[in-house]
C-alpha positions in Angstrom: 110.4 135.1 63.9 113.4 135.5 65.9 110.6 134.5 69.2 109.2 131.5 67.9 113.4 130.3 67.2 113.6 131.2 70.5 110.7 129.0 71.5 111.5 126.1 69.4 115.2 126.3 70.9 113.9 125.7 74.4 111.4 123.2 73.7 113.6 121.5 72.1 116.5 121.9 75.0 113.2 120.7 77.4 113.0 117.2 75.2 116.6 117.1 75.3 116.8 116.3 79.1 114.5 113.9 79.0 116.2 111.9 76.0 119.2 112.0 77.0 117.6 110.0 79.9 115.8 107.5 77.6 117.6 104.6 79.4 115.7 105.3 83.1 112.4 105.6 80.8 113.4 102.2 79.7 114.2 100.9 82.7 110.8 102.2 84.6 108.7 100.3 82.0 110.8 97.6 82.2 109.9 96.8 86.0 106.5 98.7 85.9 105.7 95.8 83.5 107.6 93.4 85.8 105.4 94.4 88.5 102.0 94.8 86.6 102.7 90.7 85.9 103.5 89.7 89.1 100.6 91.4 90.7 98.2 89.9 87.4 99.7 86.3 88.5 98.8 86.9 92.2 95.7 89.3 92.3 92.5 87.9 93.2 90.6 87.6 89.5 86.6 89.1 89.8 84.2 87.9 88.1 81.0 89.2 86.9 77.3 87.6 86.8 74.3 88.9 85.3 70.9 87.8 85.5 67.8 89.2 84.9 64.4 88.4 86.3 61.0 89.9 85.5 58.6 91.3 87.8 55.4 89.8 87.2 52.3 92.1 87.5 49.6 90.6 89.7 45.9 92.4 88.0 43.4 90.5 90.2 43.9 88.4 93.3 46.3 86.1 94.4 46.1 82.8 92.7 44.8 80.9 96.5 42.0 82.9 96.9 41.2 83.5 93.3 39.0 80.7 94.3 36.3 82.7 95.9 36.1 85.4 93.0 32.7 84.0 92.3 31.4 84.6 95.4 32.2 88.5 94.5 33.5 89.3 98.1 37.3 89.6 97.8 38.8 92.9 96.2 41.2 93.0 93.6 44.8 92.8 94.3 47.4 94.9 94.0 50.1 95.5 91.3 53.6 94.8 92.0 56.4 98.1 91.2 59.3 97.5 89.8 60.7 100.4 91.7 59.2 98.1 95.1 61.1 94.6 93.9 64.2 96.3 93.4 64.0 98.0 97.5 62.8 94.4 98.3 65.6 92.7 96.6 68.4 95.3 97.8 67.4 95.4 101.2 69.7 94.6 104.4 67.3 91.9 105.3 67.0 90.3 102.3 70.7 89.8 102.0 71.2 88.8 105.7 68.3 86.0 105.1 70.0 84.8 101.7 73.9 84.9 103.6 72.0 83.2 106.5 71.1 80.6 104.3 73.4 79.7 101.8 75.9 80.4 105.4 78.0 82.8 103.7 79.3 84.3 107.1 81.6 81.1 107.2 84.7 81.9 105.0 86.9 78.3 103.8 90.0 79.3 102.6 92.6 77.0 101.8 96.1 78.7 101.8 98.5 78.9 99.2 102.4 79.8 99.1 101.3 83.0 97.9 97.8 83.5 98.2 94.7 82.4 99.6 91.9 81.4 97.7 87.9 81.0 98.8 86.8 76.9 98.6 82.5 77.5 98.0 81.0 74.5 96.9 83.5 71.8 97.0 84.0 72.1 100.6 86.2 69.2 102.1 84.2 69.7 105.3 81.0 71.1 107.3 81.0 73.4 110.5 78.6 72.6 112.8 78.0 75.0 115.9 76.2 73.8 119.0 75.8 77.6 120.3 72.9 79.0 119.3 72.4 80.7 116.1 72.3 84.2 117.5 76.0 84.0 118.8 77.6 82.6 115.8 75.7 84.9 113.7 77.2 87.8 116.0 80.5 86.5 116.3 84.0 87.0 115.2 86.4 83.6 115.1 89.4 82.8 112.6 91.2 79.5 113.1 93.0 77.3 111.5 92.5 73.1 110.0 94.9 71.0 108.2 93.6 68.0 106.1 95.5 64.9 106.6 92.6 62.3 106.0 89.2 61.0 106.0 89.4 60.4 109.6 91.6 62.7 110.7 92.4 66.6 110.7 94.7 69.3 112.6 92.8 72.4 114.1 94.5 75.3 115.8 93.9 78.9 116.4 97.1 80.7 115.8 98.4 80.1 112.4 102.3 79.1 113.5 101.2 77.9 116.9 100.9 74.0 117.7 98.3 71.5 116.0 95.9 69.8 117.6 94.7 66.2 116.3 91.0 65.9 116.2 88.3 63.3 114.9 85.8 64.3 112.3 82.3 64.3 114.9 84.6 65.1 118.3 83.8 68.6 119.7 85.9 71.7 119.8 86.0 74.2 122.0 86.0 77.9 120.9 85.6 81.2 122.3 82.0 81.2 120.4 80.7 77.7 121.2 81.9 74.4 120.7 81.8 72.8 117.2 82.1 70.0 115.1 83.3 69.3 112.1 82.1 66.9 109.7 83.9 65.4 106.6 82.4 65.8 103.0 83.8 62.3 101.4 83.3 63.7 97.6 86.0 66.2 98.2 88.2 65.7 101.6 90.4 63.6 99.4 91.1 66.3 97.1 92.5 68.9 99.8 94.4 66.4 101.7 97.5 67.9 102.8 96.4 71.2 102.6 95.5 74.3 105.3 92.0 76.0 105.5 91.9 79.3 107.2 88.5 79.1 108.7 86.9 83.1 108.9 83.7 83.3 110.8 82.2 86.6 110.5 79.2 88.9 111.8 76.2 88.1 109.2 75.0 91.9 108.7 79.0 92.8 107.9 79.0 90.0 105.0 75.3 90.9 103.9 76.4 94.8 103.7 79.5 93.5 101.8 77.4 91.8 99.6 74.9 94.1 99.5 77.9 96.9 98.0 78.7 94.6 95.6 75.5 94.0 93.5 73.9 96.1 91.7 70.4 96.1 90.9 68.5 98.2 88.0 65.8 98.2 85.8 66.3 97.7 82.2 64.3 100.6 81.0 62.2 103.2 83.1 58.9 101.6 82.2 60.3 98.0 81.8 59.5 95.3 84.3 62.7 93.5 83.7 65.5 94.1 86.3 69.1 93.7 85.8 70.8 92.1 88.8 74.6 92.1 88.6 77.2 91.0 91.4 81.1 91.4 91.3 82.3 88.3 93.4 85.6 85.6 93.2 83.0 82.8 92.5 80.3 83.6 90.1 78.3 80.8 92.0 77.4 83.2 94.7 75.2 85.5 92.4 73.1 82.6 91.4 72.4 81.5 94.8 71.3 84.8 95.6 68.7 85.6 92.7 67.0 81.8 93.8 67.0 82.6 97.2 65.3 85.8 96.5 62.5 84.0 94.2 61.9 81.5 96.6 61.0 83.9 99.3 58.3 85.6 96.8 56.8 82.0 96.6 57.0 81.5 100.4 54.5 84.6 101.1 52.0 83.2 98.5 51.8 80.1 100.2 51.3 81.3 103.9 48.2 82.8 102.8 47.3 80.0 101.0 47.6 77.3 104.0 45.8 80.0 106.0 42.9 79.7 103.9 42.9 75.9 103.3 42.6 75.7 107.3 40.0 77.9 107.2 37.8 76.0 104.7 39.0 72.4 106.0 37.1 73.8 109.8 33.9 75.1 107.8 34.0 71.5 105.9 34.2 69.8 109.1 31.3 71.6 111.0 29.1 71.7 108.0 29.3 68.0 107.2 28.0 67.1 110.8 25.2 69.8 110.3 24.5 67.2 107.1 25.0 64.6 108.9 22.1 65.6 111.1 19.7 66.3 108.6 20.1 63.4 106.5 19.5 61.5 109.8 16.4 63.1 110.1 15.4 62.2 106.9 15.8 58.7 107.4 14.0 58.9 110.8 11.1 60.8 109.6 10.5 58.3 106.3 11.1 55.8 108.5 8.2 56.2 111.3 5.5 57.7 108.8 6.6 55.0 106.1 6.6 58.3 103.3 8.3 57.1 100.1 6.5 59.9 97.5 4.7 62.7 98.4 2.3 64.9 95.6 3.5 68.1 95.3 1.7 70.9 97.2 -0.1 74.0 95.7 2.5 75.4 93.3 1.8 79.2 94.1 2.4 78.4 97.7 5.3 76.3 97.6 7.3 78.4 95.1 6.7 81.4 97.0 7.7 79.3 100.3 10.6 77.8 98.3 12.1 81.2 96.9 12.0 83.1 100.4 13.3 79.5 102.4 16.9 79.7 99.9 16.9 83.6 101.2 17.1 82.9 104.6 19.2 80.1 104.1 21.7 82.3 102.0 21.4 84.9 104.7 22.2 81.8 107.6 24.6 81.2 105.5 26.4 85.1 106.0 25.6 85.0 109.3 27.4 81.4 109.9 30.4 82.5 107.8 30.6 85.6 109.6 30.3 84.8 113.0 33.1 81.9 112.3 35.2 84.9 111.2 33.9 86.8 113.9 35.0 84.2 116.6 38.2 83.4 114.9 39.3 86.8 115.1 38.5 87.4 118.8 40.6 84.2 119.8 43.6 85.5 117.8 46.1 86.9 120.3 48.9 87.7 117.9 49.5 89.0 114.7 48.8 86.0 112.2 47.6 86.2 109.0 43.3 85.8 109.1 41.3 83.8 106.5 40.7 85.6 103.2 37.9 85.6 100.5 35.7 83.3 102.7 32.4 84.5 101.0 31.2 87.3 102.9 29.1 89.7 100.7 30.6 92.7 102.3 33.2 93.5 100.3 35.1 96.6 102.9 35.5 93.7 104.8 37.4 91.7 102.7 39.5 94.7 101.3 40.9 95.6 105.1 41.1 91.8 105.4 43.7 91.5 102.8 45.4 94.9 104.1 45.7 93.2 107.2 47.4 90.2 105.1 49.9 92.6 104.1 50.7 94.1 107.2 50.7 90.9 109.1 53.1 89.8 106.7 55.7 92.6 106.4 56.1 92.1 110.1 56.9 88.4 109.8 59.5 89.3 107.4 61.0 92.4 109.3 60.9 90.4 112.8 63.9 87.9 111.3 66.3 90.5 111.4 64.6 93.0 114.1 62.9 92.1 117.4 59.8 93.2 118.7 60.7 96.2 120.6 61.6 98.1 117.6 59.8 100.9 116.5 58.8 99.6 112.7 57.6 96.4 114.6 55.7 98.5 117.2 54.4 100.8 114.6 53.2 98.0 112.5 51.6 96.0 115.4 49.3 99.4 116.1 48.3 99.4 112.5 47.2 95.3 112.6 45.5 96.5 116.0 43.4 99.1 114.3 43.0 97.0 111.1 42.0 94.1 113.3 39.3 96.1 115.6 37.9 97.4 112.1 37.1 94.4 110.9 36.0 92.7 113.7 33.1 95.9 114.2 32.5 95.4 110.3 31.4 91.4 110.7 29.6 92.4 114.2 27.9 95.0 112.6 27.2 92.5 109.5 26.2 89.7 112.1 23.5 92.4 113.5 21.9 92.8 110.0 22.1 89.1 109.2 20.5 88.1 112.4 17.7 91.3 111.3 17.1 90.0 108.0 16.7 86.3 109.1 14.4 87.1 111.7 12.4 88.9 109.1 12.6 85.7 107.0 11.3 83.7 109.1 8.4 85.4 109.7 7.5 85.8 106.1 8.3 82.0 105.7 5.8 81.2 108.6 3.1 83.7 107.1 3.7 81.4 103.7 4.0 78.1 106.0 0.3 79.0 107.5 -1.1 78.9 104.0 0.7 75.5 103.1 -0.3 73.9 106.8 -3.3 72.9 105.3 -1.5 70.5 103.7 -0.9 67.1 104.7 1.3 67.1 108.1 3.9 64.6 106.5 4.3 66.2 103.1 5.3 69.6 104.4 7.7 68.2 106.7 9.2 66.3 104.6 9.6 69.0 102.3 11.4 71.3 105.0 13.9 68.1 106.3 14.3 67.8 102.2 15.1 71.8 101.9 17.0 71.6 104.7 19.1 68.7 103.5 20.1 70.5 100.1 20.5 73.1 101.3 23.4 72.1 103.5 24.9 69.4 101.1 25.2 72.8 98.4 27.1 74.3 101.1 28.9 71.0 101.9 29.7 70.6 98.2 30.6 73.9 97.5 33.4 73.7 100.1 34.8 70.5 98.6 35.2 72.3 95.7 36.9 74.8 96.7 38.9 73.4 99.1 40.2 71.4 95.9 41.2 74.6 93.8 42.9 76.3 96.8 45.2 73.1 97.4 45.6 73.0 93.6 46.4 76.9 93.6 48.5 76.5 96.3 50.5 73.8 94.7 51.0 75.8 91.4 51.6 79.1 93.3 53.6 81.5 90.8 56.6 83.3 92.0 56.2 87.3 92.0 59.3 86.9 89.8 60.9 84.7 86.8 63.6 84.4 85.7 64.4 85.1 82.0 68.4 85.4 82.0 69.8 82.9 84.8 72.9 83.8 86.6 76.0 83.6 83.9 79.2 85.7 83.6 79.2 88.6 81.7 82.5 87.6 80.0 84.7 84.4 80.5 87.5 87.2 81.5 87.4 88.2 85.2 86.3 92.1 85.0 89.2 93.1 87.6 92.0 93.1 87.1 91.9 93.9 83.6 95.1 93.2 82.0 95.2 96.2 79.5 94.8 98.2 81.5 96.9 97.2 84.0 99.7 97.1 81.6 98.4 100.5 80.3 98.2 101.6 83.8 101.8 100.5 84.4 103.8 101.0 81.8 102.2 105.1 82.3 103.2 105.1 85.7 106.5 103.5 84.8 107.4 106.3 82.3 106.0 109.0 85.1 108.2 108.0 87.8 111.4 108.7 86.2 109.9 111.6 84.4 108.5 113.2 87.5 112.2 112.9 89.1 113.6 114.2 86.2 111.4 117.1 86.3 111.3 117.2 90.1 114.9 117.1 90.3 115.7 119.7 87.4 112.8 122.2 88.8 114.9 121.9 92.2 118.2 122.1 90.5 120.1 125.0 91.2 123.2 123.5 90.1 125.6 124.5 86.9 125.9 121.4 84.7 127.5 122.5 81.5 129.0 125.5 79.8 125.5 126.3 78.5 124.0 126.1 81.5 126.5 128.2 82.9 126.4 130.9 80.2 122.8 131.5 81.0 124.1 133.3 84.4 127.6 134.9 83.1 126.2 137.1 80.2 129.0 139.3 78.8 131.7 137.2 81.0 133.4 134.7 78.9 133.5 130.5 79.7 136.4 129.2 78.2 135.5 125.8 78.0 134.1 122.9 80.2 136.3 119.5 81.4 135.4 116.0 80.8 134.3 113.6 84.2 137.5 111.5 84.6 136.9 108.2 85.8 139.3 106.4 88.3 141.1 104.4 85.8 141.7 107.9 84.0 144.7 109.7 84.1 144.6 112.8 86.1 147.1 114.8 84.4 147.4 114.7 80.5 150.4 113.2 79.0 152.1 114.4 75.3 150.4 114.2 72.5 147.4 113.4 74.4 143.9 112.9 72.2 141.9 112.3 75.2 138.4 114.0 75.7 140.2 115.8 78.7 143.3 116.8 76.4 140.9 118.4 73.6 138.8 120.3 76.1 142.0 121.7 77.4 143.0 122.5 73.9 140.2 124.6 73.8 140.8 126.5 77.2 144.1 127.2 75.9 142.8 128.5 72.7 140.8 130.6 74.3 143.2 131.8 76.9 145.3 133.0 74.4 142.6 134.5 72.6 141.8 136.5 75.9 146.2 137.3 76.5 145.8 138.4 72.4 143.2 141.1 72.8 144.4 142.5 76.0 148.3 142.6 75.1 147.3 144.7 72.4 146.1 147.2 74.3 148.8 146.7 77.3 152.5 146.9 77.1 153.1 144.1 79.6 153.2 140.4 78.5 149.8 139.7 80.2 150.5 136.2 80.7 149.6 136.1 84.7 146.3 133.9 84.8 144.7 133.5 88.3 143.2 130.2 89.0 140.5 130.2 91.9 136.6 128.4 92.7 134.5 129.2 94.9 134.6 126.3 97.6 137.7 123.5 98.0 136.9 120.4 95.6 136.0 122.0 92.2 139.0 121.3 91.0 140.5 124.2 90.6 144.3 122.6 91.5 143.5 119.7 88.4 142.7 122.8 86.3 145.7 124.2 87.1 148.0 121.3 86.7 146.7 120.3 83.3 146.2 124.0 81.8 149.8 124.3 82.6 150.8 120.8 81.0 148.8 121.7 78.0 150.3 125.2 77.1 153.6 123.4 77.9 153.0 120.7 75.6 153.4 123.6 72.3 157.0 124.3 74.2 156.1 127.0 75.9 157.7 128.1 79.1 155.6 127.3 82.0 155.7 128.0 85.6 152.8 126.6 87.7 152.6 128.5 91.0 151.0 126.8 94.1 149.7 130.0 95.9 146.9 128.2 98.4 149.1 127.9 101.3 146.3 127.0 103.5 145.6 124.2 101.9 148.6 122.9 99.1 147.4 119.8 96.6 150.0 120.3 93.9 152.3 118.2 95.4 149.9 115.3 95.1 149.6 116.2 91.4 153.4 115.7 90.8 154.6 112.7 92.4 154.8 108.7 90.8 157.1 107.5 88.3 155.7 109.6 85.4 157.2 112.8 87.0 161.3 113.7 87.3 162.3 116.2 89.4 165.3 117.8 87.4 168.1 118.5 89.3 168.9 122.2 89.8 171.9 123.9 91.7 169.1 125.6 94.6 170.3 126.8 97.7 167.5 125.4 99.4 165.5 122.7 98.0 162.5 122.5 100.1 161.9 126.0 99.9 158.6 127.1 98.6 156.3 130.5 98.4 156.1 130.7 102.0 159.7 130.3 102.7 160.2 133.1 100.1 157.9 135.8 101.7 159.3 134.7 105.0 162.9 135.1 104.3 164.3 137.8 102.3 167.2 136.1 101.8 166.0 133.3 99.2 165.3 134.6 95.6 163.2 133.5 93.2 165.7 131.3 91.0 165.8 129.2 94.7 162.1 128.5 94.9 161.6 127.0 91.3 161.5 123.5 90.8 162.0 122.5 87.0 159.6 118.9 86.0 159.3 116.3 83.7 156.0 115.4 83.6 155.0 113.0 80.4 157.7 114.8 78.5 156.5 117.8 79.1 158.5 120.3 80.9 157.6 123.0 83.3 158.6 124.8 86.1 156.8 124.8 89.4 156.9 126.6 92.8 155.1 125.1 95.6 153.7 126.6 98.3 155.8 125.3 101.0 155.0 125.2 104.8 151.8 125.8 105.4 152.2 129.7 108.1 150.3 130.4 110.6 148.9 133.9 109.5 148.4 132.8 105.7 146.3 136.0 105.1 149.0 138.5 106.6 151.9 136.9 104.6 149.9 136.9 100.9 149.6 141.2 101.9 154.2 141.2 101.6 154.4 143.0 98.7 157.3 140.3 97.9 154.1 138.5 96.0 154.3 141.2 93.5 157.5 141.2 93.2 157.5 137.9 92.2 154.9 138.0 89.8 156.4 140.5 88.3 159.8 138.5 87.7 158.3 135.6 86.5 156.0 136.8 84.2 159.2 138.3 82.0 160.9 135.2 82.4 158.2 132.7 81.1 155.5 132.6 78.4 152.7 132.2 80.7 152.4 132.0 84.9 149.8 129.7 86.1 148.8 130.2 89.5 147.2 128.0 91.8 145.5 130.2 94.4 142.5 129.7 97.4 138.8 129.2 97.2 137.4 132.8 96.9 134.2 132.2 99.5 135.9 130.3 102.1 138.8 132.8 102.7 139.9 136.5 101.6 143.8 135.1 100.2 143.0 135.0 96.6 141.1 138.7 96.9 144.4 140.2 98.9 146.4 139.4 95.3 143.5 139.4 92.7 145.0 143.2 91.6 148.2 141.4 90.0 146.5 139.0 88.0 146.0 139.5 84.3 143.4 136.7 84.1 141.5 135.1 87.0 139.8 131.4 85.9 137.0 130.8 87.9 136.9 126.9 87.9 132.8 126.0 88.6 132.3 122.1 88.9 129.0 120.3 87.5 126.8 119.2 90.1 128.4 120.8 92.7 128.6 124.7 92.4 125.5 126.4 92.9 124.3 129.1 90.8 124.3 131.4 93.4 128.5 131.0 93.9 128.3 131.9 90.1 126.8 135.3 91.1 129.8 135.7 93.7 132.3 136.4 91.4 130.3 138.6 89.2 129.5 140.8 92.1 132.9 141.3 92.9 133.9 142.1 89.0 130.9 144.6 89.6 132.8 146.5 92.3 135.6 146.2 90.6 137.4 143.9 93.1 138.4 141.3 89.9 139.4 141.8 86.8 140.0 139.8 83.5 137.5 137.0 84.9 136.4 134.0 82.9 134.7 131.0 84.2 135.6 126.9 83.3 132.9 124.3 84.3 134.7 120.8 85.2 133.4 117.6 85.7 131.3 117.7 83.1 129.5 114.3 82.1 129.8 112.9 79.0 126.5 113.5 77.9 126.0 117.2 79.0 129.7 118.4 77.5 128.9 120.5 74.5 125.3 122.3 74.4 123.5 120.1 76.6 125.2 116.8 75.0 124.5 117.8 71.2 127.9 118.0 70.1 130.8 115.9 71.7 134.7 115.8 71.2 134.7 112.4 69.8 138.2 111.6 70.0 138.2 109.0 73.3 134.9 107.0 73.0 134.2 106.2 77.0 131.1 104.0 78.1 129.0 105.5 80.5 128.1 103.3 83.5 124.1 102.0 83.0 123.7 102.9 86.7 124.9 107.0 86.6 122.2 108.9 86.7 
């Protein structure tokens, strides 16, 4: 039980230096909340956009060459990931292409008093740079242009250096290029007067920045739907950058699509003058034999002729379409993208075809932010080499076994043509200018039509994305700062700072504050009583009938004093009323004590003699002087004399040394020290000191004395043995708690006797036990600023 009173007694003497500090707590929230609004009204607000796009799942071909799926010769394409878009979408290239076109690498900024603030779309005017785009999209510039007008504007590099006057069109000379600048009318008007600070910066650092700030996810692990989210000053950006990416998807759709068209438009072009030809033929061969209608021939012969004719035709036609392929491959020096889905049966060939698409296109993309000297470029280009070599053996191979099965063809067809010969000359010729002539016009026609869909496909080419959530902001408040919590944040921080040097400074403190605190380190040695903090309009010694804080703590001392002279006297036969008053270091206060413990005990008419015995260093002089204090007029033999005069010359006696005062009506006696000696120490050692102790203390009710610091010098331990009572004065703030232990160690050895300890300058709010109870007779306002 007695523990957990022990327990709750410090926690609560913890809490207790904290309120008492409640004002500093106030004050710290007070400007942590100042701060936390001046820092809302000037921080940069962030906004967040959201969009989200789906990823849409290609199952058979591309839309272009889903035009040849009847002729069975073009595999089936490939599904788009999820996990593939998102590596697409986030990639360094990606974002460098989108800054390099929406020319985010060109920072307007139009400067405030305070802040500066980004100008996006309502731009008051264009850069243009006549360097080439590889330097400016390398380079580094920052500089400086004043609007005055539509005609009109200042440009200069340093920000307080000179302005230059330039025309809107005029060129500029820069470290990176010149440039010209070119008013937008729509909004030039509305900045006039105002300074842009012009930031040209490296395209890969702004794409990178970028590039940290979004954040790209799927909205579930088997969900084609990605989440696209970007933390920017102008929400605008993030929708710029989700249509530049879906406008790059459409872009590779339609390179293989134009590839193709071209490829069919040449085929068109060659097989209409084959038609051409034939139809000419036609006419010729009507024309000199005069045929309008010839009977059929033998059915048997003619469908049998007929049937293996449209083979060899269909494989003419493979080998035409392949040796086309053929040939357009071995011109092809580079890496471009080849025809696909032209209508060759074999369908390997179309498969590596399209890989070859693929591959051909990745390193179009990668060469806009890489040249072609590095290694993905070089590794690609030996894949498109092989790929390229495979399919050009595949339609040589293909062009062997066409060229095989034609030539057996033909010979069946002439084996069925020697059976039909017998037939009239101009019917069977006719019939094979007529086959002929179909034959190609099918083909013709054919191409037409698909030349048609591709241009149709091509024009209604789906993205590989679309989007379901445009760009928007998450919420109409910017996401940083948030103002909760930056209060929050603030007003925590403002009640930690004082609390941490609260903490900080009483972990460090080794200082005595109060009685209590004091008591902790005295144990069985008794603290009379603590002294008020004067202030300077205060008066330093108490006057009668004081009811001062000062004179009631001194009420106390003296109670307890003569509590102390009580017990002992009734064990001693001596009037044990010689009371030693010391400190450890000058400037406690032990002289103050002195004075006013002697005023007090006069004040109940008492006979009091004040002796100043620190004849290093004498203050009581300064203690009795103004027009508050009389000097009574005594017949003295010497009035100048003091303590050191005494143990100097034998010849002067007590009675000549004591100087009777009149201090506030109060009246006590007082020797001073005198002239300060040269050997201070030596002189204290006259046994004369004792003597006079011993004189006074039968002639007066109590002998104050006023004696040295104990740790600076040895006086007041060379007369400690003829004290009754020594007062150790300790001073709040200032003694240490290792100068407590000083004294104790010497009442251990038994060097001091009778000690008790006083704690002066005490603040208002730590007198009592810890500030709990007060005197309450003299109500003093404490300064806001005292710590």
């Amino acid at each position: 039980m007695s523990e957990s009173l022990n327990n709750g007694q410090n926690l609560s003497e913890i809490l207790n230096i904290y309120t008492k500090k409640w004002k500093w707590f106030l004050i710290g929230a007070v400007i942590a909340i100042l701060l936390a609004s001046i820092y809302l009204r000037y921080a940069t607000p962030q906004y967040a956009g959201q969009a989200k796009i789906h990823i849409i799942e290609e199952k058979n071909a591309s839309s272009e060459l889903a035009a040849f799926n009847d002729l069975e010769i073009l595999g089936v394409g490939g599904t788009n990931k999820v996990e593939d878009e998102i590596e697409i979408l986030n990639s360094r290239s990606n974002f460098i292409e989108v800054v390099k076109n929406l020319k985010l690498n060109i920072r307007y900024n139009v400067i405030g008093n305070v802040k500066s603030s980004e100008v996006y779309r309502k731009r008051p005017f264009n850069i243009n740079f006549i360097a080439n785009d590889s330097i400016v999209n390398s380079s580094e510039l920052i500089f400086y242009v004043d609007i005055q007008d539509s005609n009109n504007f200042g440009f200069n590099f340093l920000e307080d250096g000179p302005v230059k006057i330039y025309s809107y069109g005029k060129n500029i000379e820069t470290p990176i290029g010149d440039i010209v600048l070119t008013p937008n009318p729509e909004f030039v008007k509305l900045h006039a007067g105002k300074r842009f600070l012009i930031e040209v910066m490296p395209i890969f650092k702004v794409a990178e920045a970028y590039q940290a700030n979004t954040l790209i996810s799927a909205i579930g692990e088997k969900s084609n739907i990605i989440n696209i989210e970007l933390t920017d000053p102008i929400p605008q950006k993030s929708i710029d950058l989700i249509s530049e990416y879906n406008q790059n998807g459409i872009e590779d759709k339609k390179i293989i699509a134009d590839r193709t068209s071209n490829f069919i438009d040449e085929r068109i072009k060659e097989i209409s003058g084959e038609l051409s030809s034939v139809d000419q033929d036609a006419q010729d061969f009507k024309t000199s034999k005069g045929v309008t209608d010839i009977a059929n021939e033998s059915n048997i012969a003619l469908n049998l002729s007929a049937a293996n004719r449209q083979e060899l035709e269909n494989a003419r036609t493979q080998l035409n379409i392949a040796s086309g392929m053929n040939q357009i491959i071995s011109e092809e020096n580079g890496y471009d993208v080849l025809p696909a889905n032209v209508g060759l049966s074999d369908p390997s060939i179309a498969n590596t075809t399209a890989k070859y698409n693929e591959l051909a296109l990745e390193r179009k993309r990668l060469l806009k932010s890489a040249d072609e000297q590095n290694p993905i470029i070089v590794n690609l280009d030996e894949q498109l080499a092989g790929l390229k070599g495979t399919i050009k053996s595949s339609l040589s191979g293909m062009e062997r076994n066409l060229g095989m099965q034609v030539n057996n063809l033909s010979g069946q067809l002439s084996r069925i043509n020697s059976k039909i010969y017998s037939a009239p000359s101009n019917s069977r010729q006719l019939r094979d200018i007529e086959r002929q002539q179909q034959t190609t016009e099918s083909l013709f026609l054919y191409l037409l039509q698909k030349r048609e869909e591709s241009q149709i496909a091509m024009a209604s080419s789906a993205p590989k994305s679309k989007v379901i959530d445009s760009a928007h902001l998450i919420q109409q408040e910017p996401v940083k700062p948030k103002n909760g919590i930056v209060y929050l944040a603030s007003l925590i921080l403002g009640l930690l700072v004082p609390f941490g040097i609260i903490y900080g400074k009483d972990l460090l403190d080794t200082k005595i504050h109060n009685k209590h605190s004091l008591e902790a380190f005295t144990s069985d040695v008794p603290v009379l009583g603590e002294l008020p903090r004067l202030t300077k309009k205060d008066n330093k010694i108490i006057i009668n009938d004081d009811r001062s804080v000062l004179a009631e703590a001194l009420r106390i001392i003296r109670t307890n004093l003569d509590f102390l002279i009580r017990t002992k006297n009734a064990t001693n036969s001596n009037k044990n009323n010689i009371v030693f008053i010391t400190s450890s270091t000058p400037g406690e206060g032990k002289t103050f004590v002195s004075t006013n413990l002697s005023m007090i005990l006069a004040s109940t008419d008492k006979k009091v003699l004040l002796v100043g015995a620190d004849i290093r260093n004498p203050k009581l002089y300064s203690f009795f002087s103004g027009d508050s204090v009389d000097k009574l007029k005594t017949a003295t033999r010497n009035k100048d004399a003091g303590l050191t005069e005494y143990l100097l010359d034998d010849s002067i006696q007590v009675k000549d040394i004591i100087r009777p005062m009149l201090v506030h009506h109060n009246t006590i006696d007082v020797i001073y020290s005198g002239k300060i000696p040269p050997n201070p120490a030596e002189l204290l050692m006259s046994s004369k000191v004792e003597d006079l102790l011993d004189e006074v203390s039968e002639l007066y009710d109590y002998v104050i004395v006023d004696t040295a610091p104990m740790m600076v010098v040895s006086d007041t331990l060379l007369i400690a043995p003829y004290a009754n009572h020594i007062v150790y004065v300790t001073r709040a703030g200032v003694t240490d708690e290792a100068a407590v232990k000083f004294p104790l160690g010497l009442r251990d050895e038994g060097k001091l006797k009778g000690i008790s300890f006083v704690v002066n300058d005490v603040t208002l709010d730590e007198l009592g036990y810890g500030g709990k109870y007060g005197y309450g007779y003299s109500k003093t306002t404490k300064k806001w600023w005292k710590f």
